[in-house]
Structure formats: structure tokens, C-alpha cells
Backbone as CSV, one residue per row, in Angstrom:
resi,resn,N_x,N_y,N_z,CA_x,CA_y,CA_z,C_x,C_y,C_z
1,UNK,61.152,-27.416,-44.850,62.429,-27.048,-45.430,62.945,-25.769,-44.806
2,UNK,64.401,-25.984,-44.883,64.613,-24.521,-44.106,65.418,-23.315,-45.608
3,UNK,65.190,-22.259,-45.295,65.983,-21.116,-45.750,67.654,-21.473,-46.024
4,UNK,67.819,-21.497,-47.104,69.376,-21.640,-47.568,70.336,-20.266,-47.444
5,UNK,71.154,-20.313,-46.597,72.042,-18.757,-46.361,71.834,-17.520,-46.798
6,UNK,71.603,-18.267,-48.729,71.296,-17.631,-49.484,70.507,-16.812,-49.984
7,UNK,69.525,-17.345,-49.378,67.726,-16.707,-49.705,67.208,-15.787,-48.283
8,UNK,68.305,-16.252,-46.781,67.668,-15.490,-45.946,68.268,-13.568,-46.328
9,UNK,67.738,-13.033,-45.738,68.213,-11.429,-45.275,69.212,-10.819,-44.773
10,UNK,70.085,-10.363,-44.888,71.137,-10.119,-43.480,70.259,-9.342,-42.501
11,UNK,70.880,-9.555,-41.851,70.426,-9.240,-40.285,70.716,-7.816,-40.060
12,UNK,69.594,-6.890,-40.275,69.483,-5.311,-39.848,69.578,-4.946,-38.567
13,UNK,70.073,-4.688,-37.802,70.065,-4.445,-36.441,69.235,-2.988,-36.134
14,UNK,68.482,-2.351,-37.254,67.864,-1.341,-36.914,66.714,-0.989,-37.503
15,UNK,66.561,-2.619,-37.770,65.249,-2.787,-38.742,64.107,-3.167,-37.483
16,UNK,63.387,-2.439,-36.573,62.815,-2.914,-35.584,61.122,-2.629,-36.025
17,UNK,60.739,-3.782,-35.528,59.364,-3.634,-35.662,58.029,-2.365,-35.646
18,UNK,57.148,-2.027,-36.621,56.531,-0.677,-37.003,55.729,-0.597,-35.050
19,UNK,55.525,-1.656,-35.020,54.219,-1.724,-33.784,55.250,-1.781,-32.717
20,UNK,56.082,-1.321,-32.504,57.296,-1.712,-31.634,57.702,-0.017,-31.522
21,UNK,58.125,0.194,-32.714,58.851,1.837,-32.847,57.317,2.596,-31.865
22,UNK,56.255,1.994,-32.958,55.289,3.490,-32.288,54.540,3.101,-30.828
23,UNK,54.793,2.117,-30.333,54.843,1.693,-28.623,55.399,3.057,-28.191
24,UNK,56.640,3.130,-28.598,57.846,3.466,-27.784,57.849,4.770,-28.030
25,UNK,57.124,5.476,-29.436,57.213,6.294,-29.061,55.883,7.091,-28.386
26,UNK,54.773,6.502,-28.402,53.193,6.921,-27.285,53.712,6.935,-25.925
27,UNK,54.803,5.675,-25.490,55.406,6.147,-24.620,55.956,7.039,-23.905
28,UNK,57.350,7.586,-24.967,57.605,8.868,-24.952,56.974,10.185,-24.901
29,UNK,55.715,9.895,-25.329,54.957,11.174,-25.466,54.168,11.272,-24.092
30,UNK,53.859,10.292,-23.916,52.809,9.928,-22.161,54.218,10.382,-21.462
31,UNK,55.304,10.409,-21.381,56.455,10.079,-20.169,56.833,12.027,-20.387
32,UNK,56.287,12.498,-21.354,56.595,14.388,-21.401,55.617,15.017,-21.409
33,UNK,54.223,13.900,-21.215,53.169,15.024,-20.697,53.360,14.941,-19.501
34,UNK,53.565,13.472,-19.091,53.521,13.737,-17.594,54.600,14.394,-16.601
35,UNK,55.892,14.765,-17.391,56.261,15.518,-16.617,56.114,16.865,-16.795
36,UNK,55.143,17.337,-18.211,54.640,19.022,-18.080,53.370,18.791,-16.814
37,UNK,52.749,18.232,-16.935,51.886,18.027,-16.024,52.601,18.030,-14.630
38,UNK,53.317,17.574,-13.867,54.260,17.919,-13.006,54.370,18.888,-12.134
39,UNK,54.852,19.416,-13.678,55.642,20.549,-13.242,55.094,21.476,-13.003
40,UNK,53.626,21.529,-12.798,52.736,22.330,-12.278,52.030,22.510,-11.227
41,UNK,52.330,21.220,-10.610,51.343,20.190,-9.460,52.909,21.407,-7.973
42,UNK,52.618,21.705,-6.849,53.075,21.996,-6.087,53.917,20.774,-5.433
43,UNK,55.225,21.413,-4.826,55.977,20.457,-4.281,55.543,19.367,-3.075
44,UNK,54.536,19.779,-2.258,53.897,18.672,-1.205,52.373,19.112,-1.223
45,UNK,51.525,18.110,-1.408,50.269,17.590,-1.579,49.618,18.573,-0.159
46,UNK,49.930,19.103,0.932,49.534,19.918,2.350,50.735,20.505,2.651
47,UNK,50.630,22.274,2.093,51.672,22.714,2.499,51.586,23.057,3.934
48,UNK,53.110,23.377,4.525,52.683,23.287,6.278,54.052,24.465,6.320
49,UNK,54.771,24.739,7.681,55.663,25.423,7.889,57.045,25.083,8.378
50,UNK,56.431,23.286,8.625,57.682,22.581,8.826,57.907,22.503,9.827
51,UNK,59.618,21.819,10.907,59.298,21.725,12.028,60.395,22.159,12.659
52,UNK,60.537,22.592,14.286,61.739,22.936,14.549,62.365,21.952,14.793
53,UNK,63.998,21.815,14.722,64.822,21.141,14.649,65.258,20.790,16.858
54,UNK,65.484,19.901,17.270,65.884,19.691,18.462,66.818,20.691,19.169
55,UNK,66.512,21.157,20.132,67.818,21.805,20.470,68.767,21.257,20.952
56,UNK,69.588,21.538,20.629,71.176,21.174,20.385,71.750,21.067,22.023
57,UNK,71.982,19.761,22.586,72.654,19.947,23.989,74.282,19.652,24.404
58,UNK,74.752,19.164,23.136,76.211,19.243,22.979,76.624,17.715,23.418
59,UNK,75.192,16.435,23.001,75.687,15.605,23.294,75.335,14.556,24.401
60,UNK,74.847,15.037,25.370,74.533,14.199,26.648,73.020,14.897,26.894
């Protein structure tokens, strides 16, 4: 038998699942450690001094 109009729920659009919300938010919490974690780590893995650029011959 199915549910008569009557007997179902209206439809919550912000009624979202308990195991769903707290996914999302362990998520959130993993996705702001890892960028404090980051933000500590140096910009390149072997720092170096880089390289000189070509000299410039105007073309030919």
C-alpha cells in the first residue's frame, strides 16, 4: 500500500541526514587542518636560487 498525501510529510529541504551533516562537517575540519598545516610547510620542497633568464637579443 502506498502513503495517502495525507499521512506523508512535507518535504523539508533542510532536513538532511544526521550521518550526512557530520560527514561534512569531519570534512570541514580535515580541509582547515590541512591548510594550518600548510601554512607552515615552505613554499618549494628544495630551495635553490633560481635561474637566469636568456639574454635578450632583440629577436634574431
Amino acid at each position: 500500500m502506498t502513503d495517502s498525501p495525507a499521512e506523508t510529510p512535507a518535504f523539508d529541504p533542510f532536513a538532511f541526514p544526521s550521518d550526512l551533516v557530520k560527514a561534512h562537517s569531519e570534512a570541514a575540519e580535515a580541509r582547515a587542518e590541512l591548510h594550518r598545516y600548510q601554512a607552515t610547510l615552505p613554499w618549494s620542497r628544495e630551495p635553490h636560487d633560481g635561474w637566469e633568464a636568456p639574454e635578450q637579443t632583440g629577436g634574431m
